[in-house]
Backbone as CSV, one residue per row, in Angstrom:
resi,resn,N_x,N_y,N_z,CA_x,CA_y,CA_z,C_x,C_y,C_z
1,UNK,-40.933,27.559,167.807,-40.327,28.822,168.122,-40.248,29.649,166.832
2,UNK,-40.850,30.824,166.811,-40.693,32.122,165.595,-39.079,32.642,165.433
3,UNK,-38.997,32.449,164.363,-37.326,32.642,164.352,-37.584,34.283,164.087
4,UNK,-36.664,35.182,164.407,-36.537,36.703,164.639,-35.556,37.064,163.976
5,UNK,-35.216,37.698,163.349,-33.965,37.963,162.810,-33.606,39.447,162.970
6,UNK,-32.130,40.164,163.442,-31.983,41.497,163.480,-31.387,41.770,161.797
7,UNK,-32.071,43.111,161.766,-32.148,43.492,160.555,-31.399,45.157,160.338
8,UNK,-30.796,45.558,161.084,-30.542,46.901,161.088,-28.792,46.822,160.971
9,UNK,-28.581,46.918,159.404,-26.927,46.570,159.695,-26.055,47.667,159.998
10,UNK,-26.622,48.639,160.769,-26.113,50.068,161.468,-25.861,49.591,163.099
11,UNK,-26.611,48.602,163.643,-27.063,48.688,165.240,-27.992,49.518,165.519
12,UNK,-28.079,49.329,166.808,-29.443,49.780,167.120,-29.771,49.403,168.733
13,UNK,-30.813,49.355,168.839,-31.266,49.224,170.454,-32.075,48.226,169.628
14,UNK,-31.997,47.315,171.436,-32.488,45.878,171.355,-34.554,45.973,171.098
15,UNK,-34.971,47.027,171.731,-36.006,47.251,172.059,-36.879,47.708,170.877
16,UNK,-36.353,47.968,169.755,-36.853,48.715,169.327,-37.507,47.595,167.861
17,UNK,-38.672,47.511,167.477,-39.096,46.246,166.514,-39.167,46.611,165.389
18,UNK,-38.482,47.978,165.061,-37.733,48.081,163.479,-36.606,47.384,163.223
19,UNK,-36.118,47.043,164.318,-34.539,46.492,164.214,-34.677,45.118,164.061
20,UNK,-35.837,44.477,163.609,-36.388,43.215,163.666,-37.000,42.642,162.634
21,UNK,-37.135,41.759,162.154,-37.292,40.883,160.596,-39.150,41.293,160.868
22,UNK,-39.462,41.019,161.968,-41.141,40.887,162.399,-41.709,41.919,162.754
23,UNK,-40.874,43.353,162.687,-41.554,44.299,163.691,-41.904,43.983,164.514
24,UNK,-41.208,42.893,165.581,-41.548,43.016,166.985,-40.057,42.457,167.618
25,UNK,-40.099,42.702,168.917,-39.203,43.011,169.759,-39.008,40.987,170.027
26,UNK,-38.335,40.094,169.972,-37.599,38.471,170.500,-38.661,38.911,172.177
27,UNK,-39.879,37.548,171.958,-39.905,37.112,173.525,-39.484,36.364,173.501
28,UNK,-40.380,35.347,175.040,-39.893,34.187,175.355,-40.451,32.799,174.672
29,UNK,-40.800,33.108,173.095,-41.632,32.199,172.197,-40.878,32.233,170.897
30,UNK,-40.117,33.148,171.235,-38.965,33.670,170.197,-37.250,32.813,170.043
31,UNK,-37.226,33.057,168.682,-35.526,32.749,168.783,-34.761,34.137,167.582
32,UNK,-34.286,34.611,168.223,-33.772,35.962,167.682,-31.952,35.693,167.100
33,UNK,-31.870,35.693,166.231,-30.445,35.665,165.607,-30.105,36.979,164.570
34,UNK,-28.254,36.564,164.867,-28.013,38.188,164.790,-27.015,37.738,164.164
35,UNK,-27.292,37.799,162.651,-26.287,37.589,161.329,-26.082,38.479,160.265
36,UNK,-26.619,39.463,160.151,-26.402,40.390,159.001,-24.838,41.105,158.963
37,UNK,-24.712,41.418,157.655,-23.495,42.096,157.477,-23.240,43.756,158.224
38,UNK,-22.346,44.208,158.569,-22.738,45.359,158.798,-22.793,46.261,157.639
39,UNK,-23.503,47.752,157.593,-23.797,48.464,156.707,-22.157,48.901,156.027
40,UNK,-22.768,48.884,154.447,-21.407,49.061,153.904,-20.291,50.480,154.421
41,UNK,-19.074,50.714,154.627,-18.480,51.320,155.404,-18.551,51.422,156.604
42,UNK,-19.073,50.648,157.346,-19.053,50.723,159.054,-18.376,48.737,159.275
43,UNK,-17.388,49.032,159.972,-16.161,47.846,160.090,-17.194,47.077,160.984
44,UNK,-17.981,47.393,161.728,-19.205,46.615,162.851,-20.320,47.350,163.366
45,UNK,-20.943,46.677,164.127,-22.677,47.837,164.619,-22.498,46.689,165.960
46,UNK,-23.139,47.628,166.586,-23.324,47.343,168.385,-25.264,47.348,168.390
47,UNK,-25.243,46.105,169.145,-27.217,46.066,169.563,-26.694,46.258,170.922
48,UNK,-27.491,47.131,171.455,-27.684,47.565,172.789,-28.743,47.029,173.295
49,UNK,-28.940,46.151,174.294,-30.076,45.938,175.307,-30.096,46.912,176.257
50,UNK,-31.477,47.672,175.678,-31.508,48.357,176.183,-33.001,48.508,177.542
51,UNK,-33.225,47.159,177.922,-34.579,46.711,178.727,-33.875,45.337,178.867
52,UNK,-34.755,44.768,180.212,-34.728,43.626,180.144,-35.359,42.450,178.904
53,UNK,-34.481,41.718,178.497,-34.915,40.829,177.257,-34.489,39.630,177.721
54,UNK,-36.107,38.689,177.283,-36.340,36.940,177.299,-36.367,36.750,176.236
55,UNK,-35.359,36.636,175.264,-36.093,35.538,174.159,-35.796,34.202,174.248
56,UNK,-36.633,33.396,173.492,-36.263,32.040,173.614,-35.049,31.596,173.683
57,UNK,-34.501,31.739,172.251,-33.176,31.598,172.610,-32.364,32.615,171.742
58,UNK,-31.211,32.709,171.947,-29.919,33.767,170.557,-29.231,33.190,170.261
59,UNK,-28.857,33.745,168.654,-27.663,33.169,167.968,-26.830,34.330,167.732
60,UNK,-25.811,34.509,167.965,-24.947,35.793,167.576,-23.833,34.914,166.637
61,UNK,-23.991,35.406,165.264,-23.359,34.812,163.864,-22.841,35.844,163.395
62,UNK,-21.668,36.920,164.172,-21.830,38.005,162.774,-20.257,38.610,163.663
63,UNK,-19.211,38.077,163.016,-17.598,38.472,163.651,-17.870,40.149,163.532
64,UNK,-18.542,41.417,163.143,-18.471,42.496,163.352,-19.657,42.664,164.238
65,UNK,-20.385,41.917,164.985,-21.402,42.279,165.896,-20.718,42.392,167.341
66,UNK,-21.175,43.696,167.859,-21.515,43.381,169.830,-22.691,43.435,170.118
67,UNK,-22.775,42.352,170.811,-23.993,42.402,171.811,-23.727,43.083,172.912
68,UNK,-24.635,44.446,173.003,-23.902,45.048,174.398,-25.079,44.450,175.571
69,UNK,-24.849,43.897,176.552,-25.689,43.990,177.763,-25.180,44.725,178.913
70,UNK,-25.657,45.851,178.906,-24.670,46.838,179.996,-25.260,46.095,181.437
71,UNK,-24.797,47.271,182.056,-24.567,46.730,184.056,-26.558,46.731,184.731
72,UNK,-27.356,47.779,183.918,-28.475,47.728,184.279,-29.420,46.798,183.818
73,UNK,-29.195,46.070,182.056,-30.284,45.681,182.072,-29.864,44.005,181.945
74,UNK,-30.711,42.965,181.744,-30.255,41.876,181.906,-30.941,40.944,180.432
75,UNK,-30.289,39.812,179.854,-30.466,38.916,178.848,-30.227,37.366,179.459
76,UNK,-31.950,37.287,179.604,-32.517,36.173,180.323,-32.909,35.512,179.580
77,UNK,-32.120,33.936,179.716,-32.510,33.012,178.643,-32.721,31.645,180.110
78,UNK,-33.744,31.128,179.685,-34.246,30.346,180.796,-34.303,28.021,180.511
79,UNK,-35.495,27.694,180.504,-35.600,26.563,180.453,-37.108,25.892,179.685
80,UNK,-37.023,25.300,178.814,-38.197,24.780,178.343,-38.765,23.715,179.546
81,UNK,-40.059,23.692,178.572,-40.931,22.546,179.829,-40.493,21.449,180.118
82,UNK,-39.422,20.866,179.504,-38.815,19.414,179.491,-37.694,20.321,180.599
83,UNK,-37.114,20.953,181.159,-35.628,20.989,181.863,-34.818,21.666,180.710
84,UNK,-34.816,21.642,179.675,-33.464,21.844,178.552,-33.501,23.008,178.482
85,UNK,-32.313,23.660,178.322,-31.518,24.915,178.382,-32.176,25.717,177.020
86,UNK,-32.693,26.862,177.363,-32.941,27.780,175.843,-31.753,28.192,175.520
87,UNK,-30.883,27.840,174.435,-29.485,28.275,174.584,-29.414,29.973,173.874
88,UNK,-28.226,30.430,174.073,-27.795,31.462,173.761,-26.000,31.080,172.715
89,UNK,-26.335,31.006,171.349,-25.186,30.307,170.782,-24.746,31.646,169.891
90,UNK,-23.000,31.385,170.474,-22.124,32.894,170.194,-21.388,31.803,169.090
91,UNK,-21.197,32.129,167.699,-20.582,31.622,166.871,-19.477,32.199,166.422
92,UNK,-19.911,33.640,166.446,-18.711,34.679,166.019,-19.104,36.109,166.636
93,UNK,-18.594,37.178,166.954,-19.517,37.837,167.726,-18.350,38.391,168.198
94,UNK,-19.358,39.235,169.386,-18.591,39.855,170.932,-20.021,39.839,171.536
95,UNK,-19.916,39.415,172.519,-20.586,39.774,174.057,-20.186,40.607,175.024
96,UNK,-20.702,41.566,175.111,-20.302,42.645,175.874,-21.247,42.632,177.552
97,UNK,-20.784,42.034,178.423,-21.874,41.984,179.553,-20.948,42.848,181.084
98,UNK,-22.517,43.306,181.935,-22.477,43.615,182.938,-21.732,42.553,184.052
99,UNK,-20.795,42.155,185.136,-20.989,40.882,186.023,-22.454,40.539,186.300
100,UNK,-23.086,41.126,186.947,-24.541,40.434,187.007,-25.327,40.002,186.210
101,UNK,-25.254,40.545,184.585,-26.252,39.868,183.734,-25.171,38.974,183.073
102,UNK,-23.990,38.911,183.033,-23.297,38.027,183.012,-23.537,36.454,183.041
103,UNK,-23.620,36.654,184.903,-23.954,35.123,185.506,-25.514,34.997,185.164
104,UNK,-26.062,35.647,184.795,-27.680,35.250,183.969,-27.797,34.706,182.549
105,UNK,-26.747,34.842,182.129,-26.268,34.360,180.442,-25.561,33.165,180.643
106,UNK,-24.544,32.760,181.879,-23.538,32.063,181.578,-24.209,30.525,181.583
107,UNK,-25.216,30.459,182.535,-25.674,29.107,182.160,-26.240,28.029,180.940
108,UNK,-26.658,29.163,180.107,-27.318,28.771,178.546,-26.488,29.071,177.725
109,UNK,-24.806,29.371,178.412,-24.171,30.115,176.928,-23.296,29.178,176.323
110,UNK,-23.672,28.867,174.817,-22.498,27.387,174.117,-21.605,28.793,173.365
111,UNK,-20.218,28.619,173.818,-19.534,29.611,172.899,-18.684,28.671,172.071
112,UNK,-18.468,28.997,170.805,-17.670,28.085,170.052,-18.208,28.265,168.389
113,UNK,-17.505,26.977,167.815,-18.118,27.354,165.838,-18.499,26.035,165.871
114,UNK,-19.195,26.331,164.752,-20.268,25.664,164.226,-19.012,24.637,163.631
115,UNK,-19.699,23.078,163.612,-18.737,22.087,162.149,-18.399,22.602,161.095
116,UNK,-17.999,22.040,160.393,-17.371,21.911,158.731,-18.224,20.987,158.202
């Protein structure tokens, strides 16, 4: 899996592959994590999904990040060829979801911190 990294410590839209370590947009071959600081004087930055998005899997690492997934579009994280969950791991964060793309997240979602 190509690790992805968001790079825009303003926020931004999910769609867009400036906002991205690769210039390209997290597929489903992808693992996209979202750790940067936010830009100096802004207390946090919001990524907007703003399309439907598969990436392999997410890491949201960043206590001033939201992940927004509004009511229209959805953040579909699915199953490798073995059965196992592509996870979606919230370490520090906000998740901001629609109910419907909600229950499309909730099955792959480990919320919690990392060990010591």
């Amino acid at each position: 899996m190509t690790s992805i990294n968001w790079i825009n410590s303003s926020g931004g839209t999910w769609s867009s592959g400036s906002n991205w370590s690769t210039g390209t947009v997290p597929g489903p071959s992808d693992s996209a994590t979202i750790s940067i600081a936010p830009a100096p004087g802004l207390p946090g930055y919001t990524i907007t999904i703003d399309e439907d998005a598969s990436p392999g899997a997410v890491t949201l690492d960043q206590t001033a990040a939201t992940l927004d997934v509004g009511v229209y579009w959805s953040l579909s994280l699915g199953y490798d060829a073995t059965g196992s969950c592509l996870n979606a791991t919230v370490t520090s964060g906000t998740v901001s979801a629609g109910t419907i793309n909600w229950l499309l997240v909730l099955d792959c979602l480990d919320i919690g911190s990392t060990a010591a």
